[in-house]
C-alpha positions in Angstrom: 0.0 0.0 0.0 1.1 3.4 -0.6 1.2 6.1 1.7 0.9 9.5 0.8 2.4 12.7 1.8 2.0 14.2 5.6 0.4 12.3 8.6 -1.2 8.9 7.4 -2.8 7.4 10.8 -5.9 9.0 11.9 -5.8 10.8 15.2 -8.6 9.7 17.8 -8.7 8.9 21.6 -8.4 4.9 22.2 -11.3 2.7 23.1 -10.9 0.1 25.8 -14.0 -1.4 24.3 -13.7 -1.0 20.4 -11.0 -2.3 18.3 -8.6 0.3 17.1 -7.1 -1.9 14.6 -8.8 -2.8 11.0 -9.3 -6.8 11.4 -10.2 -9.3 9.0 -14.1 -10.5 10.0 -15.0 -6.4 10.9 -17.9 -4.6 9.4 -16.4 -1.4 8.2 -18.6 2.1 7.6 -17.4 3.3 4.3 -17.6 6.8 2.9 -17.8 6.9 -0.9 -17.1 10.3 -3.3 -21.2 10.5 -3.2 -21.3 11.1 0.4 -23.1 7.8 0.9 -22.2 5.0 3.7 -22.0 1.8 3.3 -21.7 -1.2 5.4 -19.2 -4.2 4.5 -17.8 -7.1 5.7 -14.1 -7.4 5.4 -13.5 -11.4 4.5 -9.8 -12.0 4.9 -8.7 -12.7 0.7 -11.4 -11.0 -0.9 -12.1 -8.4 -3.0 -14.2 -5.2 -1.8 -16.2 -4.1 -4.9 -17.5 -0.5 -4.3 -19.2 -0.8 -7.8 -18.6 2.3 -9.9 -15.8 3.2 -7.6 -13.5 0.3 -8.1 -12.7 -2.5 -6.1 -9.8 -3.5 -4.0 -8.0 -6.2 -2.1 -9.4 -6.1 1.2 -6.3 -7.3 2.9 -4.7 -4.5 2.4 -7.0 -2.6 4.9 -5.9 -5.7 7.8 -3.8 -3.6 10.2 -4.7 -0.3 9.9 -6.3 2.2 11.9 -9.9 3.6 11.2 -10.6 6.9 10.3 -8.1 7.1 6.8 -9.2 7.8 3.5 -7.8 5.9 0.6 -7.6 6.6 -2.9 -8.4 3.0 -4.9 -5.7 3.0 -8.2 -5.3 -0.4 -10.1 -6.9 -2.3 -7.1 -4.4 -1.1 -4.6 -5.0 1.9 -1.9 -3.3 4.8 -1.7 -3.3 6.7 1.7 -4.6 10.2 1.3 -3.4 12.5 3.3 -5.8 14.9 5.6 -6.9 17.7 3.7 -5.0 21.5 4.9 -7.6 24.4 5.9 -7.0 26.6 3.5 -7.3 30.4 3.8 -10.4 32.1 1.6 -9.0 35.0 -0.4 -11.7 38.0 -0.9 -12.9 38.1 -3.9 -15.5 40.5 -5.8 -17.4 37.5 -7.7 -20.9 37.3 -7.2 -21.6 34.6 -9.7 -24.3 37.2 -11.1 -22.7 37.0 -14.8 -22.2 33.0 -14.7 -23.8 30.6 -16.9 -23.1 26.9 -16.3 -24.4 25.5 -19.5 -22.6 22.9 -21.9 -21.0 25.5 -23.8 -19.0 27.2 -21.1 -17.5 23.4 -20.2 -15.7 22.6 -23.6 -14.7 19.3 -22.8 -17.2 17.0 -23.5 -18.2 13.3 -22.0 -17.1 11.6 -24.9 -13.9 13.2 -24.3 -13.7 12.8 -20.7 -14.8 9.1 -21.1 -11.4 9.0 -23.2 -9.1 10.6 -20.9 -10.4 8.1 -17.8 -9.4 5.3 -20.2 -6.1 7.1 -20.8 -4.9 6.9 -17.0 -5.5 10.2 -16.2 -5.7 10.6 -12.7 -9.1 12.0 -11.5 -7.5 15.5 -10.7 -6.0 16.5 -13.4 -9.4 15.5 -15.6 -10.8 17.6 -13.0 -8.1 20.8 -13.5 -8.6 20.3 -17.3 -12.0 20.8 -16.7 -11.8 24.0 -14.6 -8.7 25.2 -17.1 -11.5 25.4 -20.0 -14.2 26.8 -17.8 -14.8 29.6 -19.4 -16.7 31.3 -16.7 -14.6 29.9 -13.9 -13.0 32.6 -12.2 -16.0 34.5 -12.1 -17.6 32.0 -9.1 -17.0 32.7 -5.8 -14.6 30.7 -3.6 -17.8 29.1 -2.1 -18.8 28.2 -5.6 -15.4 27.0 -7.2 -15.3 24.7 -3.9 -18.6 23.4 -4.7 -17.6 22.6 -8.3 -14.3 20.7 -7.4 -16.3 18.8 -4.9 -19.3 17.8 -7.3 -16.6 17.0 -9.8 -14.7 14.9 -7.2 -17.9 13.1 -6.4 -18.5 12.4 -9.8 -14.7 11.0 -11.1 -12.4 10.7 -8.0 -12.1 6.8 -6.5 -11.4 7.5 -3.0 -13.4 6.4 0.1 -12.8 7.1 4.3 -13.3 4.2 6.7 -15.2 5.9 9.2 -14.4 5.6 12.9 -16.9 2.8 14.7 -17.8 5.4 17.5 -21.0 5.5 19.1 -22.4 8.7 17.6 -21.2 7.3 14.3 -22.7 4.0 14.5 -26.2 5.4 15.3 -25.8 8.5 12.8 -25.5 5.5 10.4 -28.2 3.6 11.2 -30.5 6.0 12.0 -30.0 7.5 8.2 -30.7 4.1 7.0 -33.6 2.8 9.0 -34.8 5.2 11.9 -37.8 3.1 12.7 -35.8 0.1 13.0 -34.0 2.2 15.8 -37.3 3.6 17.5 -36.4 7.1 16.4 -33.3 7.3 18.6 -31.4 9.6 17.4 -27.3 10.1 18.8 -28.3 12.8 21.0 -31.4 11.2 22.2 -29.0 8.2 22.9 -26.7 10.1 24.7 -29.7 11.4 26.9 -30.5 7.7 27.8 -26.9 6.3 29.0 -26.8 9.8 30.9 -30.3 9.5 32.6 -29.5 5.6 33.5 -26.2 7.0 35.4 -23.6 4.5 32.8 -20.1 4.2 33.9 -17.8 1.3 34.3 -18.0 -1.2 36.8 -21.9 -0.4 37.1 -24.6 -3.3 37.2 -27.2 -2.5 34.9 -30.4 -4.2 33.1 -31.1 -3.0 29.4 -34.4 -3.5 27.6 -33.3 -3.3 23.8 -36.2 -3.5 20.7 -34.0 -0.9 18.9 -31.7 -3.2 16.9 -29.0 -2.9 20.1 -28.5 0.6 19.9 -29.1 1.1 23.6 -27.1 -1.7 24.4 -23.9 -0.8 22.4 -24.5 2.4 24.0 -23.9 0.5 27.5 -21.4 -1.7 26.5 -19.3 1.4 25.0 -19.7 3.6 27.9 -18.7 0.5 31.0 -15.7 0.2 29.3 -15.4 -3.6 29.8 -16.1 -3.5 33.5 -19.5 -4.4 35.2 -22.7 -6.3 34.4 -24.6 -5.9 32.4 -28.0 -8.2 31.8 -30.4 -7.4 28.8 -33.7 -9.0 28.5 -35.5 -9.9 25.4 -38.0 -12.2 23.6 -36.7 -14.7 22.4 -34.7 -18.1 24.1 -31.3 -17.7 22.3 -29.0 -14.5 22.7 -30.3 -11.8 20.8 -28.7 -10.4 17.4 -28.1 -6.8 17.7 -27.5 -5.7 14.6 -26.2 -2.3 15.5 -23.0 -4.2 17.7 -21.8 -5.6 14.6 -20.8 -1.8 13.1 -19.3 -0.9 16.5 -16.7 -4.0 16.2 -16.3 -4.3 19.8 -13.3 -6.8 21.5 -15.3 -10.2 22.4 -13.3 -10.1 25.7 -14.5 -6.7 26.6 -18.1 -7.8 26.2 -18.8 -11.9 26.6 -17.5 -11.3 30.8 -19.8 -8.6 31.4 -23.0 -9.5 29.3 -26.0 -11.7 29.6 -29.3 -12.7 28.7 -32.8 -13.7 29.8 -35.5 -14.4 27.9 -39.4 -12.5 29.2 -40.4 -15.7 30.8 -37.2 -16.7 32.7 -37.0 -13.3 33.9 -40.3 -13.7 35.8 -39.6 -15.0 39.4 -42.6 -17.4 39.3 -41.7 -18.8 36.2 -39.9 -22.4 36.6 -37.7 -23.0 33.4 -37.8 -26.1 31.8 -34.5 -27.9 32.1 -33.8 -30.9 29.7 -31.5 -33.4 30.7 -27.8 -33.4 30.7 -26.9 -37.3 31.8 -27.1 -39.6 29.3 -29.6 -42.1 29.8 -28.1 -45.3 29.5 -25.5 -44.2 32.4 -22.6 -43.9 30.1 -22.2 -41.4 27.2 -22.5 -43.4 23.4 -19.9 -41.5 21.4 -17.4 -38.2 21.8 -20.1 -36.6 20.4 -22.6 -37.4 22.8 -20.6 -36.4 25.5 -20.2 -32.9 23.6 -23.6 -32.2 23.6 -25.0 -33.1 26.5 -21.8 -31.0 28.3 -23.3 -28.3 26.5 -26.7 -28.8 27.4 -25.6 -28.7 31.3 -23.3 -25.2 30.5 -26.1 -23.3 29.0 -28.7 -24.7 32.0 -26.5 -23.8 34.4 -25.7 -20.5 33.0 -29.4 -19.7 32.7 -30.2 -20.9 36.2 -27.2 -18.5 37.3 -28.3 -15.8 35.5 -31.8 -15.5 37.1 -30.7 -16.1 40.8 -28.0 -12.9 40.0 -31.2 -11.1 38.3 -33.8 -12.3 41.4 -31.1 -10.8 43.8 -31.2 -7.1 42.8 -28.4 -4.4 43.3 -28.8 -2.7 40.2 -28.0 0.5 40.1 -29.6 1.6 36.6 -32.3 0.3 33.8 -32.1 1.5 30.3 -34.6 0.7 27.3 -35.7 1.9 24.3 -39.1 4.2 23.9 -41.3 1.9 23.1 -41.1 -0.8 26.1 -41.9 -0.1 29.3 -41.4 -2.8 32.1 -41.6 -3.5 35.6 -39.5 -4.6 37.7 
């Protein structure tokens, strides 16, 4: 991979929770020219296709830090450097005498079409193009900027790999499917964790039908210290799809976190509790053996988790809008 002039790691304050390294099996948030997000899974030895935008060996993203923007050239990535704040000179345009149709923009798509095939890096088709706008330097600064960055959108292969923090997660998400996340918006998520007191080492019961936003919301802010027990619907532990975007370490959440089901989490309920001896006396095969061991782990886990829910201490409760339970 190449690595372009000036800093090339992203600056951001490390997460005790989060990974802070790119690793093969994450689901990476990936800014395109377009402004769009997308979500993809990063397969060790396969190919990322970003459609239009190229495609690219997705090993060569193993390793790296989040938050970088890449340019994509002959399916390899380029490191782009952070863009410089620039000064804005004053100018007198006012974009008053400027007309933007196809006669003011000599080059046409034809011709364009053959300077991509040519090589020609998306910049320079983009500085011919302003080089023979004939009404170029009458825009504003605002204006020329807008032009570069609609062009840019429009030719440039280059994409950011957005950082998996908690705002940005939920911005995501909430963009692509807001009533999958009951309306919770990041700062109305913020309000939640802040109202249910969230800090490490905290005991805490979560109520999630938002797709796990609430509950990566928890898990992010106890910092892999504490309990934390969500309740749900179903028998198995719950998918929360939001988690998988946050790419948290498994050893900073499987200690801390656990689940009950509505009916085990009732105090009169009695739980159902298949065997774990085999019923001849002696186990048949390996295989045997391996499943009933099983069997007794998750039945004893379960039975555990009830007596710790049964015995109180909590210091908080968090769910989304829509539920409402008692306790």
């Amino acid at each position: 991979m190449d690595v372009g002039e000036g800093p090339s790691r992203a600056q951001h304050a490390p997460s005790i929770t989060r990974e802070d390294i790119i690793k093969a099996g994450h689901t990476l948030l990936i800014k395109i020219p377009s402004g769009d997000i997308r979500s993809i899974k990063l397969e060790k030895d396969a190919t990322v296709h970003l459609g239009k935008f190229g495609s690219f060996h997705g090993n060569e993203l193993v390793g790296q830090p989040f938050g970088l923007s890449y340019e994509i050239v002959d399916k390899k990535l380029k490191v782009l450097p952070p863009r410089p704040m620039q000064e804005v000179e004053e100018t007198e345009a006012t974009n008053e005498l400027i007309n933007d149709e196809q006669a003011v923009q000599p080059l046409r798509p034809d011709e364009i079409e053959t300077l991509k095939k040519s090589g020609l890096h998306a910049s320079e088709i983009i500085q011919k193009q302003i080089e023979q706008h004939a009404t170029f330097a009458l825009k504003t600064e605002y204006s020329k900027e807008k032009y570069k960055k609609r062009k840019e959108m429009k030719y440039s292969k280059h994409f950011t790999v957005i950082e998996p923090t908690l705002f940005n997660v939920c911005q995501y998400w909430f963009n692509k499917d807001q009533n999958r996340l009951r309306d919770i918006r990041p700062d109305s998520l913020a309000q939640i964790v802040n109202l249910a007191n969230i800090r490490p080492g905290g005991r805490y019961i979560a109520v999630d039908d938002a797709s796990g936003v609430v509950v990566s919301a928890i898990l992010d802010r106890m910092g892999g210290e504490g309990r934390l027990v969500t309740i749900c619907d179903i028998d198995s532990p719950p998918a929360y799809p939001v988690m998988v975007q946050m790419n948290f370490r498994k050893e900073a959440v499987a200690p801390i976190m656990v689940s009950l089901n509505w009916a085990a989490a009732d105090e009169d309920y009695t739980p159902i509790i298949a065997s774990s001896e085999p019923p001849a006396g002696k186990f048949k095969s390996d295989g045997q053996r391996t499943r009933l061991n099983k069997r007794k782990i998750a039945s004893d886990a379960l039975l555990q988790t009830r007596e710790e829910l049964f015995n109180g201490e909590f210091e908080g409760y968090a769910t989304s809008p829509r539920i409402e339970a008692v306790f």
